[in-house]
C-alpha positions as CSV (number, residue, x, y, z in Angstrom):
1,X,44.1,94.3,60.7
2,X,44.0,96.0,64.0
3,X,44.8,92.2,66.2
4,X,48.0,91.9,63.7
5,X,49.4,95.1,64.7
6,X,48.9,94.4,68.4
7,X,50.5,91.2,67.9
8,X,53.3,92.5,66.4
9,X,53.6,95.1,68.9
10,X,53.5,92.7,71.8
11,X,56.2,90.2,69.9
12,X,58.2,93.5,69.2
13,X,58.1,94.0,72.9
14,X,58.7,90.2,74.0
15,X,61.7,90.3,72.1
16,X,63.3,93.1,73.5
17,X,62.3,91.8,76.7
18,X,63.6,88.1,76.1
19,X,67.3,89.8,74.5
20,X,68.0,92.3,77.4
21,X,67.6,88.9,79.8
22,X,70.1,87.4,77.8
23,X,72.5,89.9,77.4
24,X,72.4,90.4,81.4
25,X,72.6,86.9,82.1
26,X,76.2,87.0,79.6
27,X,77.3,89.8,81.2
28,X,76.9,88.4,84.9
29,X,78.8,85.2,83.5
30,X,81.4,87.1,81.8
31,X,82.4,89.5,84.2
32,X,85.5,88.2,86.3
33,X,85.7,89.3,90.1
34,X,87.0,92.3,90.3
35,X,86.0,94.1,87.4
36,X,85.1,96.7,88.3
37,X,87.3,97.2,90.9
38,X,90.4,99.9,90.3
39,X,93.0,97.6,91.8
40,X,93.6,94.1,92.2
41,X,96.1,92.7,94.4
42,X,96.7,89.2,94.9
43,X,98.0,88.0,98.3
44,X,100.4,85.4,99.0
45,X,98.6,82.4,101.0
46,X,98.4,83.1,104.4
47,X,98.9,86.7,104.4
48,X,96.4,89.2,105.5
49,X,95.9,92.8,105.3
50,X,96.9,94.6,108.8
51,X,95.6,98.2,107.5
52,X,94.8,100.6,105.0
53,X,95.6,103.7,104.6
54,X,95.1,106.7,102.2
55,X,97.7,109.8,101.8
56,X,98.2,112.4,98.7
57,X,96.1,110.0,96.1
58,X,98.2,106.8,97.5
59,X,96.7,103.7,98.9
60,X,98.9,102.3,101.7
61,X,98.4,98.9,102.8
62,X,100.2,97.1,105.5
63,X,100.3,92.9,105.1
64,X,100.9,90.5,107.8
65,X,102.2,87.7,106.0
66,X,103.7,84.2,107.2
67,X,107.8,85.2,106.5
68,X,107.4,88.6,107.6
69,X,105.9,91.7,106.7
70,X,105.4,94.4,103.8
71,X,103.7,97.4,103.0
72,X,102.5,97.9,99.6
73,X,101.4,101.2,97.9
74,X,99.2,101.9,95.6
75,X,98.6,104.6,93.1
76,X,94.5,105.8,93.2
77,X,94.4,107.1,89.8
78,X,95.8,104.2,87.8
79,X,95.3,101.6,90.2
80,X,99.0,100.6,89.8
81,X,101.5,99.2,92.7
82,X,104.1,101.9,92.8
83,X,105.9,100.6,96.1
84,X,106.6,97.8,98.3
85,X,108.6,97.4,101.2
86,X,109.3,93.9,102.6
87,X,110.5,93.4,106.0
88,X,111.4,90.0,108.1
89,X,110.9,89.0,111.1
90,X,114.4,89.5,113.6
């Protein structure tokens, strides 16, 4: 009587085991870059970000990009663009 109760205690265990490897694995699968980040920004091919800069809860960024340049700002707290300023090239 005492074997069965092990054995159910180790299965008990296996399972957990085998469904928190699953669950991991679906999460690592699932999870599409940037998740966890606050912001995303998506740059235009080519362009590249000259520097960053943070003032009164704003993320500044300045982008090189192939027609010119811009400098994008971004809220910290909701992760939202709240500016941009394009400039071209004279």
């Amino acid at each position: 009587m005492s074997a069965l109760l092990v054995l159910a205690l180790l299965g008990t265990i296996w399972g957990f085991v085998r469904q928190a490897g699953i669950v991991m694995a679906n999460r690592a699968v699932a999870a599409p870059p940037g998740a966890g980040a606050a912001a995303t920004i998506t740059l235009a091919p080519g362009a590249r970000i000259v520097s960053a800069t943070t003032d009164a809860g704003k993320l500044v960024l300045h982008v090189a990009t192939p027609g010119g340049g811009e400098v994008e700002i971004i809220d910290l707290a909701s992760g939202k663009q709240t500016g941009r300023i394009a400039t071209t090239p004279p």
